[in-house]
N, C-alpha and C positions, 0 to 999 in steps of 0.2 A: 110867142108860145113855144117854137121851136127850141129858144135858147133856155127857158125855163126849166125846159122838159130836160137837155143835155146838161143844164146845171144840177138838177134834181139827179139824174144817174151817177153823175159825178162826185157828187157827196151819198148818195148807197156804198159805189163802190170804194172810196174813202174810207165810208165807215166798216165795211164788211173789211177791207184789210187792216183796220186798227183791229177789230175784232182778234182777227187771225191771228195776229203780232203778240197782242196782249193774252191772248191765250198761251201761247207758247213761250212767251217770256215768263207767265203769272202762275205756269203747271209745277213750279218747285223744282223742276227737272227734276233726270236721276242720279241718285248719290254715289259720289266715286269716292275710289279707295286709293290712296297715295302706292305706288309702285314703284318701288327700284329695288335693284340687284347689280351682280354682277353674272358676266359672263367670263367663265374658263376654260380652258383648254388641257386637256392634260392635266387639269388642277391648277394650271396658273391660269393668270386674269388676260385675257387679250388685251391687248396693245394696238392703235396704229402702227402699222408698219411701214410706214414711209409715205411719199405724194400719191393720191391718187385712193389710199386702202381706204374702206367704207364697211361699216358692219353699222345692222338695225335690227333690233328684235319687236316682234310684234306678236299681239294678243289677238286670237281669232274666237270667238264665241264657241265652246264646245256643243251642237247641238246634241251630242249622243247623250251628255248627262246635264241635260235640260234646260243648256243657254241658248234666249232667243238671236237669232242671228240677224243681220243690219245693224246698224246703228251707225257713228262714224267710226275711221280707222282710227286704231289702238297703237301706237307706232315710237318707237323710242329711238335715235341714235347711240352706240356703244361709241363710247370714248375712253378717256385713258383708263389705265386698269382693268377694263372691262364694264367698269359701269355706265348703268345704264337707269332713265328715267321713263317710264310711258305715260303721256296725254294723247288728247281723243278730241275732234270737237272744237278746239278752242280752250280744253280744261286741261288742268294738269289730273293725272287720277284714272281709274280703270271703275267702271258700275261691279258690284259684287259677283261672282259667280263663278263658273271653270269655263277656261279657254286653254285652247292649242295654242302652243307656243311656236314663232317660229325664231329664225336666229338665223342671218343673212351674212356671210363675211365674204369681202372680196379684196382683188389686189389686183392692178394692173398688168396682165400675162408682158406685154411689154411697152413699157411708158411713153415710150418713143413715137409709136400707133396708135393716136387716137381712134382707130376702130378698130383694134384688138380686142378679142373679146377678153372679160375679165376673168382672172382664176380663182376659183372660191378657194378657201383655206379652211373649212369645216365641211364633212358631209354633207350632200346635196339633201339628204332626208329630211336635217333640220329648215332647207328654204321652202318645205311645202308642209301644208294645212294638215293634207292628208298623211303625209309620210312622219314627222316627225314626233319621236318620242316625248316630246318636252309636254307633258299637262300640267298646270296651276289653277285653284283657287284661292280666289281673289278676294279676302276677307279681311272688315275691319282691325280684327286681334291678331292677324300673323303677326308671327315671333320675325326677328331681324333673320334673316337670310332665307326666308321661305321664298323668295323670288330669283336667286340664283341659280343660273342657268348653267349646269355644264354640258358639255360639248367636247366632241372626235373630229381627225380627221377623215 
């Protein structure tokens, strides 16, 4: 009776997580929107600067003009020229809407000390949510270079 009974729960909750799965696989998700640009500096494109330099731009949900916030990170590494691609998720693509932009650039203060802290080479305002200028939205019809990011030291 006993094993009946643990067989029987066992396929509830089997079936309550197909449930689950296929629910969240079978919702169509939400539709994102292909995103790249570049990031400049002074008007030119950032570059790698040698071993160790690391720059990522990411997309933060603007709550002020009515993006809900969670979801996955929004997160792109800048590579040559500056450009730069953001996916989220597992997707390539951003969900429609306005977000804070931020824009992270660093360099090894010195290469030699793996625990030296690193030096950014952009304003500290653009690596926070709160502080930085940069706003985007995130729409099907942007024209090419609506997602170009420039940037100070």
């Amino acid at each position: 009776m006993f094993a009946l009974l643990n067989h029987f729960r066992a396929v509830v909750a089997l079936l309550g997580v197909s449930v689950v799965l296929a629910a969240a696989g079978c919702s169509g998700g939400v539709k994102t929107v292909p995103v790249s640009g570049k990031v400049t500096l002074g008007g030119v494109p950032v570059s790698p600067e040698g071993e160790g330099w690391s720059g990522t731009v990411t997309y933060h949900p603007d709550e002020e003009k009515g993006a809900k916030p969670g979801g996955p990170l929004l997160l792109g590494t800048i590579g040559e020229q500056g450009a730069y691609t953001i996916s989220g998720g597992g997707k390539a693509g951003v969900p429609p809407g306005w977000y804070k932009v931020t824009v992270d650039i660093k360099k090894p203060s010195n290469p030699k000390d793996p625990y030296a802290l690193p030096t950014p080479l952009v304003d500290r305002r653009y690596a926070d949510p709160k502080l930085t200028p940069l706003s985007k939205e995130v729409k099907a019809d942007a024209p090419e270079g609506a997602y170009d990011l420039p940037v100070s030291k």
